[in-house]
C-alpha positions as CSV (number, residue, x, y, z in Angstrom):
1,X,14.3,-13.3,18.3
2,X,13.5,-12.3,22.1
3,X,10.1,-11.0,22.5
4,X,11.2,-9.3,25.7
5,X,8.2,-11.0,27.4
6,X,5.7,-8.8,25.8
7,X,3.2,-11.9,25.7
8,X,3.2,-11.9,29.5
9,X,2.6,-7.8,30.3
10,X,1.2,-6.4,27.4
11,X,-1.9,-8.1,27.2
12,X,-2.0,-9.3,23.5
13,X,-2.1,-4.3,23.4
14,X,1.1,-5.1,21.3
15,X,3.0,-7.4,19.1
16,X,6.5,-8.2,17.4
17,X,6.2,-8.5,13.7
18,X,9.1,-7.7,11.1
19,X,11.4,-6.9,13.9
20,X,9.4,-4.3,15.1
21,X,7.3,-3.8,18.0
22,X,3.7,-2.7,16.7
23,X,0.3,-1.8,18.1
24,X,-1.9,-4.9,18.0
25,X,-5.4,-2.7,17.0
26,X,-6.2,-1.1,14.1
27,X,-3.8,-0.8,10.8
28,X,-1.8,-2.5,13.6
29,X,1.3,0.5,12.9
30,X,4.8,0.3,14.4
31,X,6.0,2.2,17.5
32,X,9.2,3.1,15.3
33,X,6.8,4.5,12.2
34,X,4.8,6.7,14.7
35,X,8.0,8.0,16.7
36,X,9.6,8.7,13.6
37,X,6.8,10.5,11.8
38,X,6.5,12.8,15.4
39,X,10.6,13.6,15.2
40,X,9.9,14.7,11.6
41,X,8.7,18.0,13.3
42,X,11.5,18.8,14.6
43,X,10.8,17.1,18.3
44,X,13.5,15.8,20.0
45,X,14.2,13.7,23.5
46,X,11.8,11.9,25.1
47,X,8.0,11.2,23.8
48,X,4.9,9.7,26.4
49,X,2.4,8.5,23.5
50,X,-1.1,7.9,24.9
51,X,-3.6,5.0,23.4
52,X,-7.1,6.2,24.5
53,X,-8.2,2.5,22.7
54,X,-6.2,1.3,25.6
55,X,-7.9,2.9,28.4
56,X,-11.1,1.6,26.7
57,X,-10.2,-1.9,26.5
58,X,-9.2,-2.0,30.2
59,X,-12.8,0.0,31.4
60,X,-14.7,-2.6,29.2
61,X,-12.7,-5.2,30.6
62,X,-13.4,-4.6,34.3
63,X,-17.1,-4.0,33.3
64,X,-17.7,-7.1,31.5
65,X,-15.9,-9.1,33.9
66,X,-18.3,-7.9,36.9
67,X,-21.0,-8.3,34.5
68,X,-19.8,-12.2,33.9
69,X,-19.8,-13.1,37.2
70,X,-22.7,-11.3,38.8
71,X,-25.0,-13.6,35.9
72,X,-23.1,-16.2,36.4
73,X,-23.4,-16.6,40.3
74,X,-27.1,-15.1,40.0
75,X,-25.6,-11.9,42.0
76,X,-29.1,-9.0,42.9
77,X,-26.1,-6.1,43.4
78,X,-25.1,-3.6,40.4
79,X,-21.9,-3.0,39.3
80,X,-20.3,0.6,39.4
81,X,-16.7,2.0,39.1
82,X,-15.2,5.9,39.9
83,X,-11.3,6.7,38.3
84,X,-8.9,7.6,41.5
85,X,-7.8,11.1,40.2
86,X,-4.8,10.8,41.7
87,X,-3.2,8.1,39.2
88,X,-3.5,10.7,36.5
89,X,-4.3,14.4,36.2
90,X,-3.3,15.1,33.0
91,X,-5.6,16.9,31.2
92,X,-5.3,14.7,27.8
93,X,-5.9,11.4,29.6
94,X,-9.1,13.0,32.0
95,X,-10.3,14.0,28.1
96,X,-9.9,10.6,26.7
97,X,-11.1,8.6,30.1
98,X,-14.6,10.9,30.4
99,X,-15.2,10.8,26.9
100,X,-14.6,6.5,26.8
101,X,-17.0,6.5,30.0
102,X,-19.7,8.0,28.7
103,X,-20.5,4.4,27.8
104,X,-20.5,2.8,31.6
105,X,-21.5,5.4,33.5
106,X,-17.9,5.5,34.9
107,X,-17.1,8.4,37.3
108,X,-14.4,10.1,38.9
109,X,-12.8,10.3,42.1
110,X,-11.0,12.9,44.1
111,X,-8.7,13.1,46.6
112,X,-8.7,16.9,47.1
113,X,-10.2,20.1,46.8
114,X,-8.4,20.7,43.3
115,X,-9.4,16.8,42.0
116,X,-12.7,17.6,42.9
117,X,-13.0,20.3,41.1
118,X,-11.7,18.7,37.7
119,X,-14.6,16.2,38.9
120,X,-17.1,18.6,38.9
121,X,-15.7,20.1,35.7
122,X,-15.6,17.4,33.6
123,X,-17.4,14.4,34.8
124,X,-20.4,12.6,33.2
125,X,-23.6,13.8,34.7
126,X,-24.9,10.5,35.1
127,X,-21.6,9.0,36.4
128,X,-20.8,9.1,40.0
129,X,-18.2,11.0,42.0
130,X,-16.4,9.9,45.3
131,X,-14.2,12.0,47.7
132,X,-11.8,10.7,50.1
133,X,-9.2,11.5,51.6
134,X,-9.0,14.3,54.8
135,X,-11.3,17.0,54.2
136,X,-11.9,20.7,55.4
137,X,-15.0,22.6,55.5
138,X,-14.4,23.8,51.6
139,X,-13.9,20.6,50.8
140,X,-17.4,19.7,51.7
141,X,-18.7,22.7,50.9
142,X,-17.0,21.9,47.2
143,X,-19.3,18.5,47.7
144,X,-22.6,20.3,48.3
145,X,-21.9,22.5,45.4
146,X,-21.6,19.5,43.1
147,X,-24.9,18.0,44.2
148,X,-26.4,20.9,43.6
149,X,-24.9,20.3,40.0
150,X,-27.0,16.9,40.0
151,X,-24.2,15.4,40.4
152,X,-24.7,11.7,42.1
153,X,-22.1,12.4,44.3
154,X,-20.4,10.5,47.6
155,X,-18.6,12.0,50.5
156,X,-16.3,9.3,52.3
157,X,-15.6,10.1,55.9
158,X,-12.3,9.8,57.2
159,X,-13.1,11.0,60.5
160,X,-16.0,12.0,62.8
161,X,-15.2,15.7,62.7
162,X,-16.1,15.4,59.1
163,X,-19.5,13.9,59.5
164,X,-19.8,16.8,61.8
165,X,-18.3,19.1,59.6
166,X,-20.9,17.7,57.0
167,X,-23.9,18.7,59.8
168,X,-23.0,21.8,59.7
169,X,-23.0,22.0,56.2
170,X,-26.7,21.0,55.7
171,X,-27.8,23.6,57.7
172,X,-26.6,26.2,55.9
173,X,-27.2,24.2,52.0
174,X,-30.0,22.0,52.6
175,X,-31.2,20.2,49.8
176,X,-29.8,18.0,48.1
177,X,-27.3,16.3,50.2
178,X,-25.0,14.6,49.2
179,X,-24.6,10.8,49.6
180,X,-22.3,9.4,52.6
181,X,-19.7,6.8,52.6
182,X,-18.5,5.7,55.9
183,X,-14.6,4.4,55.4
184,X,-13.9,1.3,58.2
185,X,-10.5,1.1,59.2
186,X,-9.9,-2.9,58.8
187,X,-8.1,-5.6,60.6
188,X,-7.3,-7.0,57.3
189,X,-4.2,-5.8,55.6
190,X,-2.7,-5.8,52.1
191,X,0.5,-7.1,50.5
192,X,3.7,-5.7,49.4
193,X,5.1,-2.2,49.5
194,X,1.4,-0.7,50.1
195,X,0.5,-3.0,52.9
196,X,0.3,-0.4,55.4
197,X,-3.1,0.9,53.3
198,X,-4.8,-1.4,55.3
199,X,-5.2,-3.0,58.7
200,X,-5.7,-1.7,62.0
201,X,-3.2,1.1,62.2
202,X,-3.5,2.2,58.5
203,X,-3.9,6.4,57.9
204,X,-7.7,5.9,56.6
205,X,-10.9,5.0,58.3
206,X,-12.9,4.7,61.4
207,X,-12.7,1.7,63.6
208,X,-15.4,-0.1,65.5
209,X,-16.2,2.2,67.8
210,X,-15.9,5.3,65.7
211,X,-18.6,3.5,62.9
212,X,-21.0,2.8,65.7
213,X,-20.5,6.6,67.3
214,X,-21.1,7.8,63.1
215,X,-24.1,6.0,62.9
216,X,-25.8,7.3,66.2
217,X,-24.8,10.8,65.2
218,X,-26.4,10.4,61.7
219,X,-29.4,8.6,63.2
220,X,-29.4,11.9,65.7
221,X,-29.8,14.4,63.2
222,X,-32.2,12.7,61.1
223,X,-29.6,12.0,58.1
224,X,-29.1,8.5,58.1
225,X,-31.1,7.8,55.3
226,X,-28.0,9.4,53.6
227,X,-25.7,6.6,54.5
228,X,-25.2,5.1,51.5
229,X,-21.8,3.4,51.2
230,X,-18.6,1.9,53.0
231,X,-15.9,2.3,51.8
232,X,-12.2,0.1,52.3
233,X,-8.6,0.0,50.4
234,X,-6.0,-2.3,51.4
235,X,-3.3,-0.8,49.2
236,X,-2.4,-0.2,45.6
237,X,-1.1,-3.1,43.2
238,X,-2.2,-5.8,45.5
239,X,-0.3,-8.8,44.2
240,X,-1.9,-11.7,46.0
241,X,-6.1,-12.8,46.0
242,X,-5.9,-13.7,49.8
243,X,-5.8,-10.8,51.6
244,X,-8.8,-9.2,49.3
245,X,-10.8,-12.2,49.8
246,X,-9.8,-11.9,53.8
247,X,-10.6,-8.0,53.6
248,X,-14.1,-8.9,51.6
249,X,-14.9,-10.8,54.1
250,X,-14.4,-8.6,57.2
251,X,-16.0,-5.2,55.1
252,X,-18.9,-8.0,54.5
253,X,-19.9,-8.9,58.1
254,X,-19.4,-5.1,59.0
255,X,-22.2,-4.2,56.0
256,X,-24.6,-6.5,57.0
257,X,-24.3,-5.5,61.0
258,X,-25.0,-2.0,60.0
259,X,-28.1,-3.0,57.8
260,X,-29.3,-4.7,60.9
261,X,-28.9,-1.5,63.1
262,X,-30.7,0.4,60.5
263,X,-29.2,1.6,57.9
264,X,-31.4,0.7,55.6
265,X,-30.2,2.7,52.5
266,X,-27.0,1.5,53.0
267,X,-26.4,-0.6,49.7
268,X,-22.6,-0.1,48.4
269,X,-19.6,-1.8,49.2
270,X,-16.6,0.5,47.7
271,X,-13.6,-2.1,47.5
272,X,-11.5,0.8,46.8
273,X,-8.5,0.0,44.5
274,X,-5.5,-2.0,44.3
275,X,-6.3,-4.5,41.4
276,X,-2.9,-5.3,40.2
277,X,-1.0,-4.9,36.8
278,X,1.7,-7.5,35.6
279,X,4.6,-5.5,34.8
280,X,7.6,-8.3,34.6
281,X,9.1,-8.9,31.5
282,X,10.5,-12.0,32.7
283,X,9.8,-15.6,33.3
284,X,10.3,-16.6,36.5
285,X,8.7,-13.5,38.1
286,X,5.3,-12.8,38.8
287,X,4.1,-9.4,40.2
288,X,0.7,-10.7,40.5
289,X,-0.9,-14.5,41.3
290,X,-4.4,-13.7,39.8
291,X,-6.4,-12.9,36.8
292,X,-9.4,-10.3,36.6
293,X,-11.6,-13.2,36.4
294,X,-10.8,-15.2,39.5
295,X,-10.6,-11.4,41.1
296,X,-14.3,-10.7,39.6
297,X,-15.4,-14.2,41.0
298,X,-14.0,-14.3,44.0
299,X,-15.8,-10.6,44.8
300,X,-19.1,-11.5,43.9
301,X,-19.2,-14.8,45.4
302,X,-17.9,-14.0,49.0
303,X,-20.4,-10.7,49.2
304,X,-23.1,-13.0,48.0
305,X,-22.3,-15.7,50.4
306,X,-21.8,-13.4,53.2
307,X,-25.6,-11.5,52.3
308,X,-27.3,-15.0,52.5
309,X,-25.5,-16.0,55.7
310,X,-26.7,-12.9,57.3
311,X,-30.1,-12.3,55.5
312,X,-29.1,-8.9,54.1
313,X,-29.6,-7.6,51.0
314,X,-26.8,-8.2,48.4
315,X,-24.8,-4.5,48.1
316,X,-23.7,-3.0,44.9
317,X,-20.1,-3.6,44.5
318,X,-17.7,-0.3,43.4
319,X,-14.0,-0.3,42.8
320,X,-12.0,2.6,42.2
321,X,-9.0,0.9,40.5
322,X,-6.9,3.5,38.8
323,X,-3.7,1.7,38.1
324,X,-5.7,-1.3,36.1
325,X,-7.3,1.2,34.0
326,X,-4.8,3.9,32.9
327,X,-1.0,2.1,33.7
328,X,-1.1,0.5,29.9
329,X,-2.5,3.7,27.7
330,X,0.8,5.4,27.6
331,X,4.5,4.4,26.4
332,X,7.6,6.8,27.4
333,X,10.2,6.6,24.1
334,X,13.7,7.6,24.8
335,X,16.3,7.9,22.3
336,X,19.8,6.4,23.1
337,X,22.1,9.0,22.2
338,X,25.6,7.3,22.9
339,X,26.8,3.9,24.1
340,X,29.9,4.1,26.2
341,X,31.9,1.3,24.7
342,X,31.8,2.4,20.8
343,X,34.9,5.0,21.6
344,X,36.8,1.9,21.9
345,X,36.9,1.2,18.6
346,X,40.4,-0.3,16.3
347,X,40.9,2.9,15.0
348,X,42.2,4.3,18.5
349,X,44.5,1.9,18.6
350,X,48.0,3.3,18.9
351,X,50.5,0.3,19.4
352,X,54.0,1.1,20.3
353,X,57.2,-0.5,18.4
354,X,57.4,-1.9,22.0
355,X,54.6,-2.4,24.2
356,X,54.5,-4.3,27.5
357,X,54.4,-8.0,27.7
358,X,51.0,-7.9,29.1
359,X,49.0,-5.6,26.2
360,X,51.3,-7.6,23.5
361,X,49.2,-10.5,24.9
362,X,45.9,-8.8,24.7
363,X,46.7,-7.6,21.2
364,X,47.5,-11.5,20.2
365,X,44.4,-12.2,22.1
366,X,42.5,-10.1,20.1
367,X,43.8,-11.4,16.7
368,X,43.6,-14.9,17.7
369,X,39.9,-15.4,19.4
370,X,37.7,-18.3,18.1
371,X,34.6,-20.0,18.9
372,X,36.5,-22.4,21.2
373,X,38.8,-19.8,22.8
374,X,36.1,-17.1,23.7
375,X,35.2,-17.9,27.4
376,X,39.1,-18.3,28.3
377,X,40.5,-15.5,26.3
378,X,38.0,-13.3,27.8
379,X,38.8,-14.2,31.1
380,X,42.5,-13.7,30.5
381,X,41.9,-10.5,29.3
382,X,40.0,-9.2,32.4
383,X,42.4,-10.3,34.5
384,X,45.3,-8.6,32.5
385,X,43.7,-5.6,32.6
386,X,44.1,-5.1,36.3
387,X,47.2,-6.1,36.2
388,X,47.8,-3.3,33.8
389,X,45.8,-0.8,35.4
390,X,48.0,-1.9,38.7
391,X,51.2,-1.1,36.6
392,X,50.0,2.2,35.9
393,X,49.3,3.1,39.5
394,X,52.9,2.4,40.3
395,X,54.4,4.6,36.9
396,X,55.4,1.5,35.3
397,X,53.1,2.0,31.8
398,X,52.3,5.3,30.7
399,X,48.8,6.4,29.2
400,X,48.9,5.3,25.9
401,X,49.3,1.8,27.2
402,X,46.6,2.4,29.5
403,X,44.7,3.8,26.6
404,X,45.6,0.6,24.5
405,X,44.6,-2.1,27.1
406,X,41.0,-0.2,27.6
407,X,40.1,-1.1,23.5
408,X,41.9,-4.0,23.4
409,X,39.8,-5.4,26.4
410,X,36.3,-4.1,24.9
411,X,37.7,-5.0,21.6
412,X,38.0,-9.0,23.0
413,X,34.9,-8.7,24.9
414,X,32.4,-7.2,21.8
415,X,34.2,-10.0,19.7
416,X,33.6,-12.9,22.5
417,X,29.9,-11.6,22.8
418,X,29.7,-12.1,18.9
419,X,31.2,-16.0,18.6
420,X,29.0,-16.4,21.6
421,X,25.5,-15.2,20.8
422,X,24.4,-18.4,19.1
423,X,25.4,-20.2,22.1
424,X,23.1,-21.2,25.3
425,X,21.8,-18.6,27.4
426,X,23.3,-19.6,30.6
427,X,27.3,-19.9,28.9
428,X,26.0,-16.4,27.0
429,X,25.4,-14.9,30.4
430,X,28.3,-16.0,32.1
431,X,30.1,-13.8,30.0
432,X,27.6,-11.0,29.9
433,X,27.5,-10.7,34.0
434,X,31.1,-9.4,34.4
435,X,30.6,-6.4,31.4
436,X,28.1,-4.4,30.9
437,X,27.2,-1.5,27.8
438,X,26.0,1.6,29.3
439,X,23.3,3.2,27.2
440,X,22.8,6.7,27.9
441,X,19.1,7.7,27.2
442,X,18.0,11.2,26.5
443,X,15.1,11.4,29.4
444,X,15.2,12.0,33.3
445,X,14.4,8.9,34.8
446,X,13.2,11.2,38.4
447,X,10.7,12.8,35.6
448,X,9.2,10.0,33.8
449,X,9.9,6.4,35.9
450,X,9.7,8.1,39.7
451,X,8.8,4.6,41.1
452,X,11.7,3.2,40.0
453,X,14.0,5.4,42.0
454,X,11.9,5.6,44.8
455,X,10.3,1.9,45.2
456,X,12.2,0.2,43.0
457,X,9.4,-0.5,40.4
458,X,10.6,-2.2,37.3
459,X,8.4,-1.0,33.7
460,X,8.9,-3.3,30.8
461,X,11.6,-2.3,28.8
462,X,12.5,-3.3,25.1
463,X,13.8,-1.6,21.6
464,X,11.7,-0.4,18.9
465,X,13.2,-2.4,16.5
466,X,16.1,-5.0,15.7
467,X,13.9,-7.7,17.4
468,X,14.7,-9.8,14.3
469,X,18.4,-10.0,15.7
470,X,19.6,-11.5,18.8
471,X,20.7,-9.0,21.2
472,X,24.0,-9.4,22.8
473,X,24.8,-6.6,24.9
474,X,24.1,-6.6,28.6
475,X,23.0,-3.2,29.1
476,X,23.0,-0.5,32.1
477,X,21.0,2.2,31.4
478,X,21.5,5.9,32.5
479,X,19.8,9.3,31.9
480,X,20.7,12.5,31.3
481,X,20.6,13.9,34.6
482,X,23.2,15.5,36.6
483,X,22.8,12.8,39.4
484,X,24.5,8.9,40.0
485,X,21.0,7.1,41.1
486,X,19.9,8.1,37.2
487,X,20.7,4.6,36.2
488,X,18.6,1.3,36.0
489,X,22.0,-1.0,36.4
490,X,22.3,-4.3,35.0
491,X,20.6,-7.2,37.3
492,X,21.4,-10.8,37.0
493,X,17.6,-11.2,38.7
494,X,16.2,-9.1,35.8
495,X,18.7,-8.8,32.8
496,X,17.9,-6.7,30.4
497,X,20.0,-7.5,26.8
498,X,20.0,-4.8,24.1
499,X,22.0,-4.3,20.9
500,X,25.5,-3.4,19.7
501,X,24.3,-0.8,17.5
502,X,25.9,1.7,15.4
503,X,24.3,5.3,16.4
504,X,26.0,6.8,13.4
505,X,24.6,4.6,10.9
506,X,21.1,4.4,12.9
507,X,18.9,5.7,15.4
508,X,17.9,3.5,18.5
509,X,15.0,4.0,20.7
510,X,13.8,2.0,23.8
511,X,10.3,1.9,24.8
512,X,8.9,1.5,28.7
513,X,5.7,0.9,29.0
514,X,3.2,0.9,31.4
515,X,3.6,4.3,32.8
516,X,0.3,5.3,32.9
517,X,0.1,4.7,36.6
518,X,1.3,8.1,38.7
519,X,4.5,8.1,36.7
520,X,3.7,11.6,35.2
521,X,1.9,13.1,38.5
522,X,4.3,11.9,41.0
523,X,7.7,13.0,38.4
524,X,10.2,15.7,39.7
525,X,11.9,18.3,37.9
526,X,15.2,17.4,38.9
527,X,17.3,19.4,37.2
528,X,14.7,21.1,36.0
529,X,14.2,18.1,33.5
530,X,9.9,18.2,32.9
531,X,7.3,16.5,31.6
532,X,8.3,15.3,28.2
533,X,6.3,15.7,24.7
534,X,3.3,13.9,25.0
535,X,1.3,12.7,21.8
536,X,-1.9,10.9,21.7
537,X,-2.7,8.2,18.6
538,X,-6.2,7.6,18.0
539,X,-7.0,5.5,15.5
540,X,-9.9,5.9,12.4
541,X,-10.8,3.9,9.5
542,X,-7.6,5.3,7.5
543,X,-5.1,4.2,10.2
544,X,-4.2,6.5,12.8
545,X,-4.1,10.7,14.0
546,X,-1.4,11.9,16.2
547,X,-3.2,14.6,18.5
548,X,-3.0,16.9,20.9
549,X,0.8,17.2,20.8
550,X,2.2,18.8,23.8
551,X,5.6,19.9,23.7
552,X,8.3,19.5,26.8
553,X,8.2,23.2,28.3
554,X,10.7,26.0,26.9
555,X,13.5,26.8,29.4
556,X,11.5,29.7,30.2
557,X,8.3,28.0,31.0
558,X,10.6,26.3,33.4
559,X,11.9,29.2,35.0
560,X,8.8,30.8,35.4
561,X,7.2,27.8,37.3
562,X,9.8,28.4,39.9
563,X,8.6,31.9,40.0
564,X,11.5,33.6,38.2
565,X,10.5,37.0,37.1
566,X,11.4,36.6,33.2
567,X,11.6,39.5,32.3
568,X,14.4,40.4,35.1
569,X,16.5,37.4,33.9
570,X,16.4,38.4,30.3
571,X,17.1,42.1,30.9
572,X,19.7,40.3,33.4
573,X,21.4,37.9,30.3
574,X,20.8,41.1,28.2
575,X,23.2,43.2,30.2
576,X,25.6,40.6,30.5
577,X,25.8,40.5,27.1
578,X,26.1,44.2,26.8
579,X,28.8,44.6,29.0
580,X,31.3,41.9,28.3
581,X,34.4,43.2,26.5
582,X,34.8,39.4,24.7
583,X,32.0,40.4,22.2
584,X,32.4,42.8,19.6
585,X,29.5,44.8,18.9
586,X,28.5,43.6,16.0
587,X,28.0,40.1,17.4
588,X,26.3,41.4,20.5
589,X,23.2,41.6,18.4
590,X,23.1,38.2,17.3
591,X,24.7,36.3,20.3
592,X,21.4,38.0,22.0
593,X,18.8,36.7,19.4
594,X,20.8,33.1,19.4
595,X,20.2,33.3,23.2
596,X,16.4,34.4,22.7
597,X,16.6,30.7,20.7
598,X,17.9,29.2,22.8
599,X,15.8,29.9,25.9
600,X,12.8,29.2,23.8
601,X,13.7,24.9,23.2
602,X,13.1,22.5,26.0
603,X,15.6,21.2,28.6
604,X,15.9,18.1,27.1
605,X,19.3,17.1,24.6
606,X,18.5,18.0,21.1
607,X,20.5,15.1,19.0
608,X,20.4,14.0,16.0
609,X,21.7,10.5,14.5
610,X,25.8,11.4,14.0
611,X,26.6,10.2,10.7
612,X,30.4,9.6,9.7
């Protein structure tokens, strides 16, 4: 069996048992029983199934951890926590998050005017709110307004024309005001792809000079009492402890000289986020070096250290870590809906009276491979086939013997892979490297996995089921888009090995999970591919609910995003219709309402398992 490292990124969320993968919580059901119980309503392509029991297990988490290690290191600062908006705006997961945070006291933050206002719609009245990011006058204004609400709420300033945009602002609102968070532009940077988030030239923050011109101008107009928080962010899915405890250690010194120059109701240290998810499958990789508890320690010990060193007051410590909370609620499904080497089956095989020398060799190949015989006959095989393909390039073999060396080749190669696959790994993959099955998925990998295609992000990625059986297949995966980088190729580094199945006799699915992170936010519509069906599984005392099922969008939801005037294009395929002399008017009726269908189902391939 090969768990597909699901020990190492799934924290113990979900388990392998009967050769399926299943949800470790609950009756503990199988990702195969729910995805087939959603497809008996007709749904087709790709599903996203949300776990709001996820996103609670990673809040409580992050909560009890602080909690840990503020008693044990005798720590005076509180603990709080706002949700980066920006990691996920869809409305099911904002419903499940507010509702879980009830709890904590766990608030919201926003990163524009529309965020905030989702913020201000929907967040906990006793759970803050943040706003950063580059603001305009509505922006604040949108800020004063949501005081006003009672909200306890903190505006971050990117930028001294804010805090004077904010001045302005309390003129004409007054009372209350809401809270201010200063964000300092550090020396310290992060790690990775998102290291540019922090150090001195980073897009965020005000440096030295600009925090001590803030704090005059606050002290100025009598508002400094207002000055609450600070705010940093050295870059999402920080994979190394240094450069936080190197960053905690710079934003710590810079607290405790503003205490000293008097702000005295400054009392919050906003780390911002960046706590890291683990999302290899495989053993010798590591996308992160720490746990939650060394990150937790390490947090509270430096800012208490620092506090005593400077005789300050020990600050409240706030994260904003988005990606830790929501990347492992939600799974995409996609249904493999054709493997590329199953045309070349023995079936096709159409042997002359006289073949060539070369495919006469194959074909006794073929009949003749054992155990012992696998690696070298394989090899021989490769290497015959370009030397037929070359005779075909010269007119030297016709089609049908190109035709016959294609199956006899994937014939010898699916029948090595089959002597081989109790073998070692290492002889195993020395035969796997050179071929690979391509697995054609019905999902847009732009739509659902953006970070692979644009940073190269891998998502854990196994079956559903058959993880009783070894697989053998090395496998290339591609989507159903109209576009070459659709693909997640085969990698030595990071070899993924699926099954020789037989999609008329059974359905396959693969799962990739953690993509609850800006996956769905950050997707394209290439091709006009969108969101796909979305599901969310609660769990009860009688097993499970599937709710809040959202279908992909109709074709003509699509269109009409991209401000197409629907009725024009029907009246449009109407006419068409109308006019063309290849329909008989009979049939123009009911070509039109089959076309009405037609528009009406989702973008996505609607297929069904192909049965002999």
């Amino acid at each position: 069996m090969v768990d597909y490292g699901i020990k190492k990124w799934s924290n113990d969320s979900f388990i392998i048992k009967d050769g399926e993968v299943k949800v470790n919580f609950g009756s503990k059901p199988s990702l195969l029983e729910i995805t087939k119980k959603i497809r008996q309503t007709g749904i087709r392509g790709p599903i996203l199934l949300r776990f709001p029991h996820l996103i609670k297990k990673q809040i409580d988490t992050l909560y009890k951890e602080f909690q840990r290690a503020t008693k044990s290191f005798d720590y005076s600062g509180k603990f709080s926590a706002v949700f980066p908006l920006k990691v996920n705006q869809f409305p099911n997961f904002v419903a499940s998050l507010v509702d879980i945070a009830k709890e904590y006291n766990y608030g919201l933050e926003a990163g524009s005017k529309a965020e905030l206002v989702i913020a201000m719609a929907y967040n906990n009245k006793n759970a803050p709110i943040t706003v950063n990011g580059f603001k305009d006058r509505a922006m604040i204004n949108l800020s004063f307004i949501a005081a006003k609400m009672g909200y306890n709420i903190t505006v971050t300033i990117e930028g001294l024309n804010e805090l004077e945009e904010i001045l302005e602002a309390i003129k004409e609102f007054g009372e209350p005001v809401p809270n201010i968070g200063l964000r300092i532009r550090l020396h310290s940077s992060g790690i990775g792809i998102w290291a540019k988030s922090g150090g001195i030239n980073s897009k965020f923050g005000l440096t030295s000079t600009e925090l001590l011109e803030a704090v005059e101008l606050l002290k100025k107009n009598g508002v400094l009492d207002r000055f609450k928080m600070i705010h940093f962010h050295i870059g999402s899915q920080i994979s190394e402890i240094g450069p936080v405890k190197k960053a905690l250690r710079e934003a710590g010194n810079i607290y405790a000289e503003l205490r000293k120059m008097g702000a005295k109701n400054l009392s919050i240290i906003n780390l911002g986020g960046g706590l890291a998810v683990e999302y290899s499958q495989h053993k010798n990789l590591q996308t992160k070096n720490y746990t939650i508890s060394e990150f937790t320690n390490d947090v509270v010990f430096l800012l208490k250290e620092i506090s005593k060193q400077k005789g300050v007051n020990e600050p409240d410590i706030f994260t904003e870590s988005g990606r830790f909370v929501a990347a492992n609620h939600a799974i995409l499904i996609a249904p493999v809906i054709e493997l590329f080497s199953q045309e070349y089956s023995e079936k096709n095989l159409k042997l002359k009276k006289e073949n060539p020398p070369l495919i006469q060799e194959l074909y006794e190949l073929y009949k003749s491979i054992n155990k012992n015989s696998a690696i070298e006959y394989l090899h021989d095989s490769l290497d015959h086939m370009e030397s037929l393909l070359t005779l075909f390039d010269l007119g030297y073999i016709d089609l049908q013997d190109r035709s016959n060396t294609e199956i006899l080749v994937h014939l010898i190669i699916k029948k090595s892979i089959e002597l081989l696959k109790e073998s070692n790994y290492q002889e195993l993959k020395r035969v796997q490297d050179r071929v690979q099955e391509r697995y054609l998925l019905n999902f847009s990998l732009f739509q659902s996995l953006p970070d692979f295609w644009g940073l190269n992000q891998r998502f854990p990625v196994m079956p559903l089921n058959n993880l009783d059986k070894n697989p053998t297949r090395s496998a290339s995966l591609w989507d159903i888009t109209c576009d070459s980088d659709g693909e997640i190729s085969f990698d030595s580094s990071y070899p993924l090995y699926l099954h020789d199945v037989d999609l008329t006799k059974e359905e396959y699915f693969l799962a990739f999970f953690l993509v609850g992170a800006y996956q769905e936010i950050l997707g394209m519509k290439h091709n006009l591919f969108t969101h796909p069906t979305e599901v969310t599984v609660e769990f009860n005392e009688n097993g499970y609910n599937l709710k809040n099922i959202v279908e992909s969008q109709n074709i003509l939801d699509i269109l009409y995003d991209l401000d197409y005037d629907l009725n024009d294009i029907q009246s449009r395929l109407k006419s068409n219709i109308a006019d063309s002399n290849l329909i008989n008017k009979e049939e123009k009726e009911r070509i039109f309402e089959l076309l009405t269908l037609l528009l009406n189902e989702n973008n996505y391939l609607k297929v069904s398992l192909k049965k002999e």
